[in-house]
C-alpha positions in Angstrom: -105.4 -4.4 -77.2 -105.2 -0.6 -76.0 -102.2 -0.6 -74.2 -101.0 0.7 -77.2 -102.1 4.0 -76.2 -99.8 4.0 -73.3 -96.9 3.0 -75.6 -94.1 5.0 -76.3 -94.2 4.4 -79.9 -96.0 6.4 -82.1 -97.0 4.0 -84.6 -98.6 1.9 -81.8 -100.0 5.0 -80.9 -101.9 5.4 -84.1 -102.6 1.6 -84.2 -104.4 1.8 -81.2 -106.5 4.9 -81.8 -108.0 3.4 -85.0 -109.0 0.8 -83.1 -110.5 2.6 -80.7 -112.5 4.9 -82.4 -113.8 1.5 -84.5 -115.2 0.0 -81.0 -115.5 3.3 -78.9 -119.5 2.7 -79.3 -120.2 -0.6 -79.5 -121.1 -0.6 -75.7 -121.4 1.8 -72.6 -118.9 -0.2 -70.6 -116.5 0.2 -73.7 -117.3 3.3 -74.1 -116.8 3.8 -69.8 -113.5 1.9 -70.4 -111.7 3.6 -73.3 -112.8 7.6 -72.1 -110.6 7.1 -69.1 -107.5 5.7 -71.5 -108.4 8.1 -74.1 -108.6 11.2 -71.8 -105.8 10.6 -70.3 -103.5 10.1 -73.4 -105.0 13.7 -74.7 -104.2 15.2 -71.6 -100.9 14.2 -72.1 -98.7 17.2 -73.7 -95.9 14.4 -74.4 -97.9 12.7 -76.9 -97.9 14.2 -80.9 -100.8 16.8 -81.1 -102.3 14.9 -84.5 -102.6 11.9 -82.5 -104.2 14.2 -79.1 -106.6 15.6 -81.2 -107.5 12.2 -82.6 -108.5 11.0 -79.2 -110.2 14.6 -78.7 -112.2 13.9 -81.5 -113.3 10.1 -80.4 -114.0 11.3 -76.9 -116.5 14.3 -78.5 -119.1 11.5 -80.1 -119.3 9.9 -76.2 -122.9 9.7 -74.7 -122.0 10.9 -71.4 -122.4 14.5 -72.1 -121.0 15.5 -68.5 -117.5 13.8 -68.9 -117.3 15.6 -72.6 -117.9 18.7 -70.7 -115.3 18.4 -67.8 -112.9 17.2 -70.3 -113.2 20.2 -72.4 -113.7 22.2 -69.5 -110.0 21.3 -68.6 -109.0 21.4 -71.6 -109.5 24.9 -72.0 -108.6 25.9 -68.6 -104.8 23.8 -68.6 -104.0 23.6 -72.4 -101.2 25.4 -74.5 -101.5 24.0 -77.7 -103.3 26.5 -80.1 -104.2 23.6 -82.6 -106.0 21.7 -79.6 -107.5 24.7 -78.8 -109.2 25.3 -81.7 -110.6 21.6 -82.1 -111.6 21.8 -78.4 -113.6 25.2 -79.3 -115.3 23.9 -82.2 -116.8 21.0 -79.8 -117.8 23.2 -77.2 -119.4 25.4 -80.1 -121.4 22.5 -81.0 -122.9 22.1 -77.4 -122.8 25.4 -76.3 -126.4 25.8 -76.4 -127.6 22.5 -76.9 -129.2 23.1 -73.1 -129.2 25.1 -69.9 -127.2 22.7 -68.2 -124.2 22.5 -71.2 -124.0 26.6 -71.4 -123.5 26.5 -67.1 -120.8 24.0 -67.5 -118.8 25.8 -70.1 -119.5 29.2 -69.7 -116.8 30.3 -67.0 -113.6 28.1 -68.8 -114.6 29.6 -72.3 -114.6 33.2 -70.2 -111.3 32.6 -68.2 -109.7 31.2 -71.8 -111.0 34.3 -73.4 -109.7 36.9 -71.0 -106.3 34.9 -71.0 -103.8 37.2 -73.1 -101.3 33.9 -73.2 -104.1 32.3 -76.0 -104.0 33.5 -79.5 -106.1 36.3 -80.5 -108.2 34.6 -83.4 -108.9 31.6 -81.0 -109.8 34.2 -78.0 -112.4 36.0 -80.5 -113.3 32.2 -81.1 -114.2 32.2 -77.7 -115.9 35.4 -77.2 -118.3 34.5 -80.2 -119.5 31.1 -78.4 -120.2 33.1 -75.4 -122.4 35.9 -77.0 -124.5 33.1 -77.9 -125.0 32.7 -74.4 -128.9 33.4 -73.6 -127.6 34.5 -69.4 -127.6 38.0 -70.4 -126.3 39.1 -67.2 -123.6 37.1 -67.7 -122.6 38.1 -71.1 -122.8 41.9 -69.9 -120.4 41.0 -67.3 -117.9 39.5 -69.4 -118.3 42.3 -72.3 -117.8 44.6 -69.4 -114.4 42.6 -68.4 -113.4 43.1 -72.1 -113.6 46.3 -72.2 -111.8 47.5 -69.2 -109.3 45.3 -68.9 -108.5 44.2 -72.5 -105.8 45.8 -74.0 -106.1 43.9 -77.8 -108.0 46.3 -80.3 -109.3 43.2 -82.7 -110.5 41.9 -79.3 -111.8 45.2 -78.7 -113.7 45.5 -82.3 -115.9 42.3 -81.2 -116.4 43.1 -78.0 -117.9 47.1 -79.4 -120.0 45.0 -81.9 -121.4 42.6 -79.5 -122.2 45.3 -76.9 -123.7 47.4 -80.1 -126.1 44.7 -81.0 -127.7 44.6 -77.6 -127.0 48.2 -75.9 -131.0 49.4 -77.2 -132.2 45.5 -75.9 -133.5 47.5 -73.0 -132.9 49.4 -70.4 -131.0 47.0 -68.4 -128.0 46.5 -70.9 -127.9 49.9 -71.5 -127.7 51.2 -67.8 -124.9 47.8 -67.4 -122.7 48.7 -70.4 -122.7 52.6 -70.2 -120.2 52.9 -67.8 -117.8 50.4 -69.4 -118.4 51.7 -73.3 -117.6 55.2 -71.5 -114.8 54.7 -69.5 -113.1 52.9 -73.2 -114.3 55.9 -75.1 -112.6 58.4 -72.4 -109.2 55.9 -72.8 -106.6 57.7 -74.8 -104.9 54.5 -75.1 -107.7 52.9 -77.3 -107.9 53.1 -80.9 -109.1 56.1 -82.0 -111.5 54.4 -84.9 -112.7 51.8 -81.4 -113.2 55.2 -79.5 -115.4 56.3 -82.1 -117.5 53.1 -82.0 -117.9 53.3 -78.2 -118.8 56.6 -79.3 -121.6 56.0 -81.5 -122.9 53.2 -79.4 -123.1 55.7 -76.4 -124.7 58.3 -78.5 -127.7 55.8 -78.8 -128.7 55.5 -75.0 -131.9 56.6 -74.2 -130.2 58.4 -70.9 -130.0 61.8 -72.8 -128.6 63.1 -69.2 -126.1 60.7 -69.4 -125.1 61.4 -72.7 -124.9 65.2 -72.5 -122.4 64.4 -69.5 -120.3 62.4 -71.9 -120.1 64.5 -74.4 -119.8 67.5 -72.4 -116.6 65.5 -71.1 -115.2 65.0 -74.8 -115.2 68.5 -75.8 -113.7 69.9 -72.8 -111.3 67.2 -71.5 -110.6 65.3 -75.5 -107.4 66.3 -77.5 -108.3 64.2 -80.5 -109.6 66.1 -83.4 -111.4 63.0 -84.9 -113.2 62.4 -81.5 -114.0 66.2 -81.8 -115.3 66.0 -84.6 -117.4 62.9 -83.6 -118.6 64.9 -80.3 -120.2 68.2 -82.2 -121.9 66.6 -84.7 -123.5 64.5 -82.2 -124.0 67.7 -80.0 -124.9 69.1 -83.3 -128.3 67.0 -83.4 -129.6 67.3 -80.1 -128.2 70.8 -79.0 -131.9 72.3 -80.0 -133.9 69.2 -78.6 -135.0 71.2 -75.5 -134.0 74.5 -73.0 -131.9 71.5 -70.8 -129.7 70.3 -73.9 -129.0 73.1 -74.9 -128.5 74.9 -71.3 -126.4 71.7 -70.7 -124.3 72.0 -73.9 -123.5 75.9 -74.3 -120.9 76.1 -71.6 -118.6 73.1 -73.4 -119.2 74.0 -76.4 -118.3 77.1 -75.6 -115.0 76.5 -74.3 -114.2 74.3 -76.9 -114.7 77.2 -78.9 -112.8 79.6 -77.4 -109.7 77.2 -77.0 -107.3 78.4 -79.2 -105.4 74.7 -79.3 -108.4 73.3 -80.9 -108.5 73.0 -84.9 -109.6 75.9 -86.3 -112.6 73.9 -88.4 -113.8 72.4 -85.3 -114.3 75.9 -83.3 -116.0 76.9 -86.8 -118.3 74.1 -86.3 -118.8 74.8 -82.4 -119.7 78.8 -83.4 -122.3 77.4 -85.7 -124.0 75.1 -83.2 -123.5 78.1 -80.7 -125.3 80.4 -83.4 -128.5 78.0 -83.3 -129.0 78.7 -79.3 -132.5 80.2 -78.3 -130.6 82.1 -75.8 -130.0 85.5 -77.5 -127.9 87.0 -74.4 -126.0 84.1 -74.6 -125.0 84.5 -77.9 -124.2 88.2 -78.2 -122.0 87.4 -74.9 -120.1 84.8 -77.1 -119.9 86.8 -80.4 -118.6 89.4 -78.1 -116.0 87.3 -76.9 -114.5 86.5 -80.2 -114.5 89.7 -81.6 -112.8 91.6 -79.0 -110.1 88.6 -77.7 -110.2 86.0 -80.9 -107.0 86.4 -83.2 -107.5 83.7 -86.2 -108.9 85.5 -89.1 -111.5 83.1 -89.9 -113.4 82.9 -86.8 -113.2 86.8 -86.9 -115.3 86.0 -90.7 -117.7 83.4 -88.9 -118.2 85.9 -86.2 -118.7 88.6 -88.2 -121.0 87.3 -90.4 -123.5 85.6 -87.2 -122.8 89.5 -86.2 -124.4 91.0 -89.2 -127.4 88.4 -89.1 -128.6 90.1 -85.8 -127.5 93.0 -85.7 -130.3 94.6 -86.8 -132.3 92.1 -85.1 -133.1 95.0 -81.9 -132.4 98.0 -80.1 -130.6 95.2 -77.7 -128.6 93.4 -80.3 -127.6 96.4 -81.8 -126.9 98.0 -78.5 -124.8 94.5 -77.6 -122.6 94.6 -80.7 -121.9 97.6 -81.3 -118.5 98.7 -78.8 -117.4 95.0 -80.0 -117.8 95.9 -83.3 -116.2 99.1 -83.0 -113.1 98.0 -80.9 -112.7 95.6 -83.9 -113.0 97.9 -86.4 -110.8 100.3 -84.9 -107.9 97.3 -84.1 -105.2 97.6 -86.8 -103.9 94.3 -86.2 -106.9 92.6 -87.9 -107.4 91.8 -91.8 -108.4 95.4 -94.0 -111.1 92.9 -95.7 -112.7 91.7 -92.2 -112.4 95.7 -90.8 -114.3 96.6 -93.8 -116.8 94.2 -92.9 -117.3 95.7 -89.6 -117.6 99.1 -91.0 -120.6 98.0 -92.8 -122.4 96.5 -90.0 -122.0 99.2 -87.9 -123.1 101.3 -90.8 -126.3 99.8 -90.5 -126.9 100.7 -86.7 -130.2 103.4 -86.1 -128.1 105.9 -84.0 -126.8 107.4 -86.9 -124.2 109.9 -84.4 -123.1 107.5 -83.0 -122.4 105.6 -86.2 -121.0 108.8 -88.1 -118.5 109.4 -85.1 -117.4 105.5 -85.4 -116.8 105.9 -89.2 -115.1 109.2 -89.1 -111.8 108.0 -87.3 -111.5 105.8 -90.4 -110.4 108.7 -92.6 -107.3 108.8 -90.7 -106.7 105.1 -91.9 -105.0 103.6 -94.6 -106.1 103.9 -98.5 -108.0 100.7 -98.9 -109.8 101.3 -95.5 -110.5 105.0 -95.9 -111.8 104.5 -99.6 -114.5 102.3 -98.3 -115.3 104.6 -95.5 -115.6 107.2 -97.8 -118.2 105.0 -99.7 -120.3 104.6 -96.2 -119.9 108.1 -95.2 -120.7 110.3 -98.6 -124.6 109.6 -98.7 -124.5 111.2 -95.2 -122.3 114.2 -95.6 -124.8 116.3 -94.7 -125.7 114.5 -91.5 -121.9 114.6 -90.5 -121.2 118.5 -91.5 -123.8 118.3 -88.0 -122.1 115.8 -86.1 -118.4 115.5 -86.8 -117.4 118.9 -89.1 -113.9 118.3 -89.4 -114.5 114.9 -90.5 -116.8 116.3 -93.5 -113.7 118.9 -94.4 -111.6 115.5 -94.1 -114.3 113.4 -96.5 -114.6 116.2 -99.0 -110.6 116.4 -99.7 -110.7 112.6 -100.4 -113.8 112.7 -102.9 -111.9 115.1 -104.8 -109.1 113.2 -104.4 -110.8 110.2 -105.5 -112.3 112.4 -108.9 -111.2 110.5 -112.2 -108.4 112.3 -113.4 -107.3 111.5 -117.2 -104.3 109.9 -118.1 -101.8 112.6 -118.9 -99.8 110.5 -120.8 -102.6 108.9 -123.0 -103.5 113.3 -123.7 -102.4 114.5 -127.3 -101.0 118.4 -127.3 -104.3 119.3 -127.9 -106.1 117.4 -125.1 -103.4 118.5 -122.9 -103.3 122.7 -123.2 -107.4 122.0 -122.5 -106.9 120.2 -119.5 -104.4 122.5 -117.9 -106.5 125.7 -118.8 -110.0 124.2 -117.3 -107.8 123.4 -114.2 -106.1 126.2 -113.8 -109.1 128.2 -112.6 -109.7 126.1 -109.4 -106.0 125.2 -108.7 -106.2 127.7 -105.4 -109.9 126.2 -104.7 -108.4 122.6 -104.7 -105.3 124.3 -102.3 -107.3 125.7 -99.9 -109.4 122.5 -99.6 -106.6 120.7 -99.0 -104.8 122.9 -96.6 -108.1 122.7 -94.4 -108.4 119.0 -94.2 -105.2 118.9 -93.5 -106.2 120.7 -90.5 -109.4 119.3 -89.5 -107.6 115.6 -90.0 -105.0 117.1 -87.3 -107.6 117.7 -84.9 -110.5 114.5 -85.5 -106.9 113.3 -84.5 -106.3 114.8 -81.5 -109.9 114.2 -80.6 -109.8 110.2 -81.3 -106.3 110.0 -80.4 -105.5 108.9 -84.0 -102.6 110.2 -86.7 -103.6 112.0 -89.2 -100.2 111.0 -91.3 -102.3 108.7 -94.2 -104.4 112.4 -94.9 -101.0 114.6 -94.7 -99.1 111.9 -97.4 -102.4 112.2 -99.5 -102.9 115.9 -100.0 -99.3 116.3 -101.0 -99.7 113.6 -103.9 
């Protein structure tokens, strides 16, 4: 009756299958009898695959569980066929876990299918889901491990970060097993960026805050990615004032990162801030320092500036710190008018008022916008700098008269007009002489500072 199966022709074929699966039950020695015929026909890649998975699917209701597992066993160890493959998987799904005995026998051929790039990707994450219902823990970290090393598929690589997410915290074993593998995929730059991130954010769970401030420590000095950047300071962000040892551990990378002009400028923004939260005071001015005096990009000189301000004042140390850095700044032409200014009104601030004056002073020498707001600082202390810097008071007091509202001459009827000139007339050679001293005095706070006075020279003849 069921040498039909060994028949050539496919409609016998069918015949006998029906009539196998009727009887395939009835007995033990039936059932002993037909396995053998029906195993072999479904090993048979000759045959039509409906008709192989027809005999798969008779053989998976037999009673002797051990032949059903060796046959699926080599099934997925020798088979090409992607539509057997999912019927097999599906059966070994279905006994998986049913006992110790069935998860031993079918664990390693539903590993080596899954690591086997030749398989198709949905059926290899098939695979990889039976296994992570594995309850050999060790085992399962293993293989996860495998995945994420050696795998080089990234939807492959999304299960295999989810799985390992779901039982990094289980304890400390499976975090101390999958650290090294979830960090070596995270350092990768062949990974996905948006899979980096998740080995990422796995990693930034471990209760090995050591371990953690190593990694990260890594990223920022060592990462090019801006999105992993980004990933790595906000996570620095949240434990960089946990204790003295984060924070001793995290200044030095940070700080580089900072300082690292290839870095996008939002991201050093975001490391100064950090930076700006540091017990360390020394630490800080040494930093703020840095970026005034060698930084070029406008708006880390406005970050800086403004940290600046907020301690300047802070004491005699701070101020003492900041102030040639502030001064060199001030005093640098190549930077922004608006951020100078800024500088000007720090320093303004300082309690050794000489010193202070004598910073200011060269600033009358500068350009319009510049000297009008130094003349604004210095005025409420002209007295103080007739003492300290005279030429720069004969310097200041040509540019508030300079700086006197004068009306509108053409707006002036004939009237207004013959007034104007007659109450001005009287100081014309007051207003001369003032003028031809500053001129003077400008000459030499220029001489003194090694500064031109050309911006006061221009002015006086306007």
């Amino acid at each position: 009756m069921f040498l039909g199966l060994i028949s050539p022709n496919r409609i016998v074929q069918g015949a006998a299958m029906r009539q196998a699966r009727l009887i395939f039950k009835e007995s033990t020695e039936i059932e002993d009898y037909l396995y053998g015929l029906l195993e072999e026909f479904l090993l048979d890649s000759k045959h039509e695959i409906s008709l192989r998975i027809h005999a798969a699917k008779i053989i998976n209701t037999a009673t002797d569980i051990n032949r059903r597992l060796k046959t699926l066993s080599q099934l997925l160890l020798e088979e090409n066929n992607p539509q057997l493959h999912e019927v097999v998987l599906h059966q070994a799904q279905s006994i998986f876990q049913q006992s110790a005995e069935t998860e031993e026998s079918l664990y390693q051929p539903l590993e080596e299918f899954l690591l086997n790039s030749n398989h198709e990707i949905s059926l290899r994450i098939h695979a990889a889901e039976i296994i992570n219902t594995a309850t050999d823990i060790n085992r399962r970290l293993k293989t996860l491990s495998q995945l994420l090393l050696e795998e080089n598929n990234p939807k492959l690589h999304e299960v295999a970060l989810r799985q390992a997410q779901s039982i990094f915290q289980q304890s400390a074993e499976t975090e101390e097993s999958l650290y090294q593998p979830l960090e070596e995929f995270l350092l990768n730059s062949n990974h996905e960026i948006s899979l980096r991130i998740h080995a990422a954010e796995i990693i930034n769970t471990a209760t090995d805050i050591n371990r953690r401030l190593k990694t990260l420590s890594q990223l920022l000095l060592e990462e090019n990615n801006p999105k992993l950047h980004e990933v790595a300071l906000r996570q620095a962000q949240s434990i960089f004032q946990q204790s003295a040892e984060t924070e001793e551990s995290l200044y030095q990378p940070l700080e580089e990162f900072l300082l690292n002009s290839n870095h996008e400028i939002s991201l050093r923004i975001h490391a100064t801030e950090i930076i700006n939260t540091a017990t360390d005071i020394n630490r800080r001015l040494k930093t703020l320092s840095q970026l005034l005096l060698e930084e070029n990009n406008p708006k880390l000189h406005e970050v800086a500036l403004r940290q600046a301000q907020s301690i300047f004042q802070q004491s005699a140390e701070t101020e003492e710190s900041l102030y040639q850095p502030l001064e060199e700044f001030l005093l640098n032409s190549n930077h922004e008018i608006s951020l100078r200014i800024h500088a000007a009104e720090i320093i303004n601030t300082a309690t050794d008022i000489n010193r202070r004056l004598k910073t200011l002073s060269q600033l009358l020498l500068e350009e319009k916008e510049l000297r009008n707001a130094t003349v604004r600082l210095l005025t409420p202390y002209k007295e103080e700098l007739a003492r300290v810097e005279p030429d720069a008071d004969k310097v200041l007091e040509v540019l508030i008269v300079d700086q006197l509202n004068k009306p509108q001459l053409k707006d002036l009827t004939i009237s207004q007009l013959k007034n104007y000139v007659s109450s001005t007339s009287g100081y014309h050679k007051e207003i001369s002489e003032i003028f031809t001293s500053a001129i003077t005095a400008s000459k030499s706070l220029g001489k003194r500072y090694g500064r031109t006075s050309f911006h006061i020279e221009r002015s006086s003849t306007k």
